[in-house]
C-alpha angles and dihedrals in degrees: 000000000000117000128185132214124262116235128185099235102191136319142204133186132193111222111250131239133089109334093180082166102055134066120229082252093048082050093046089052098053093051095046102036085055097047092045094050086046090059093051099262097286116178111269122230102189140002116212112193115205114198137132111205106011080115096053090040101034089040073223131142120183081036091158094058086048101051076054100058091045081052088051085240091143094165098027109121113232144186135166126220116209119191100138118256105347082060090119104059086042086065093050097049093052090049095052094064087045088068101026087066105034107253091123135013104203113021121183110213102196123189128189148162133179108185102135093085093069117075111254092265088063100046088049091052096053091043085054082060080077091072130051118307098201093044118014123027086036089071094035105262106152129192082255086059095052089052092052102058082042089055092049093045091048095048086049100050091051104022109246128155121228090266089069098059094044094061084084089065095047100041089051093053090058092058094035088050088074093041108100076189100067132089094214107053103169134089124235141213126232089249085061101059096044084044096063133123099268106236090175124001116268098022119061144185102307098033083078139078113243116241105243141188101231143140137185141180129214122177131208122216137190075208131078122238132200084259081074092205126148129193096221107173133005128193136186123188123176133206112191101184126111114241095239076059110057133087084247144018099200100066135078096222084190100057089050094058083059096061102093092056087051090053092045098054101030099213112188102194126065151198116182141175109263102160082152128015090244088069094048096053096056105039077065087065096029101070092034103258080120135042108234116280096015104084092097090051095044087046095052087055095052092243077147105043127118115281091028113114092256101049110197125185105350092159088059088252121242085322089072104015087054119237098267080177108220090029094051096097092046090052092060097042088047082049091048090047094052093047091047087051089049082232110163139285083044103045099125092051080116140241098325122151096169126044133161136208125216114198118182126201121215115327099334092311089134139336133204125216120193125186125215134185140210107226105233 
């Protein structure tokens, strides 16, 4: 069977952050209209909409025809793919073997999300539709809350203080302070991390990812562009199983799943999804770029930081990008394909021709790897 190869044709995000004068479809518009001018105005065969909750906010079903109609794409077929907040590098996934076996030749994967109209009872609400309706968010546990006992349970196994974990946090707004892309531009101290409103004790304030309005657009192409960019590999693993329920807390079952990939294409430059530092810390694990129980030690150094030969995070992750829920992972591949293209802002990243993005949905439910590669 002939396959074809999968290109980035072209790719526009929104920057994050409160857009109390837009509509999600205004937002989605933006995003679309720019990538697709970008590209050169192709035909498109297929919209994919990722978003988690524009059914719950938008009280909309067939979100993704109407998004369609608000682009004037009367004949454009659409679909949305919901898996919470890995929902935008599902999309991706499913787009990519679109185009690798021919059904389509442009495909738009559009992801959006609209949450900061609602009061922050109500955003927390929807984010708590992540765990387990019948057990958990009924009684009120939240994802924050899950971190949290994985923070304690890792602190715990490998006996770190609460400062350890906080460096992630640090360490991300360094990078995040340069990313016009970002909703949080500022570093922090230490201090300011430990000094932080508590939202579940351990984690605080800035141990989280901040909900965010957001949308971006990335199109896949059969064709080349000038970002020179290729998808080159996706993987999806699963792990059905509730936290109260596994061996051990303090693990991502399905990052580690994604190890071997990460071992068979060597990338050297990463997004991943650190919607709070506990994450972080263990998808570096996780996929074997460090041993169990010395990520917090490694992160603190600087083995990660911009210009090192593995590259995490330049973009300052989820902590400084926002968490615009269903269009998080599409934020960080948007983020990944910028740095492999030495695009500004991030231009000195470093000499990097492979990178790989780990999205994680819910608390470890699934996650989502997708290798990219830099054309020679």
């Amino acid at each position: 069977m002939h396959v074809n190869k999968v290109y980035v044709k072209s790719l526009h995000a929104v920057t994050p952050g409160r857009h109390y004068n837009k509509s999600l479809r205004d937002l989605a518009a933006e995003a679309f209209l720019k990538a697709w001018e970008a590209a050169g105005c192709p035909n498109i065969d297929m919209i994919i909409l990722a978003s988690a909750a524009v059914d719950i906010v938008e009280e909309q079903l067939l979100s993704s025809s109407y998004v369609c109609e608000y682009l004037s794409l009367e004949n454009v077929p659409s679909l949305r793919i919901e898996v919470g907040d890995a929902s935008g590098t599902a999309a991706l996934a499913y787009a990519y073997n679109l185009v690798r076996y021919g059904v389509c030749r442009n495909v738009a994967i559009l992801g959006v999300e609209k949450i900061t109209d609602f009061i922050s009872v109500k955003v927390n609400k929807v984010l708590s539709y992540l765990c387990d309706s019948t057990y958990e968010s009924y009684y009120g546990i939240t994802p924050a809350v899950h971190a949290a006992l994985m923070t304690k349970f890792y602190m715990k196994k490998f006996n770190y203080t609460y400062e350890d974990i906080a460096w992630w946090s640090v360490k991300m707004h360094e990078r995040g302070a340069s990313n016009p892309y970002a909703s949080l531009r500022r570093k922090l101290k230490i201090e300011d991390i430990m000094n932080s409103e508590i939202v579940a004790d351990p984690i605080r304030l800035f141990d989280t990812a901040v909900p965010v309005d957001g949308a971006v657009c990335i199109i896949l192409s059969s064709e080349k562009s000038d970002l020179g960019v290729e998808l080159a590999h996706v993987e999806q693993h699963a792990y059905n199983v509730s936290i109260n329920m596994r061996p051990d807390p303090a693990r991502l079952f399905t990052v580690n799943a994604a190890r071997e990939v990460v071992q068979k294409f060597s990338p050297t430059l990463f997004e991943i999804s650190d919607k709070f530092s506990i994450f972080g810390i263990l998808i570096l694990e996780e996929l074997g770029l460090a041993e169990p129980g010395t990520a917090p030690k490694l992160i603190r150094e600087g083995t990660f930081d911009p210009g090192s030969k593995v590259v995490v995070n330049a973009s300052g992750g989820l902590k400084c990008i926002g968490y615009p829920m269903g269009a998080s992972g599409l934020y960080l591949s948007a983020m990944l394909i910028l740095e492999l293209a030495k695009a500004e802002p991030f231009s000195n990243v470093g000499d990097h021709s492979i990178g790989a993005v780990c999205d994680v949905g819910g608390t470890d439910r699934l996650s989502n790897v997708l290798i990219f590669r830099r054309e020679s």
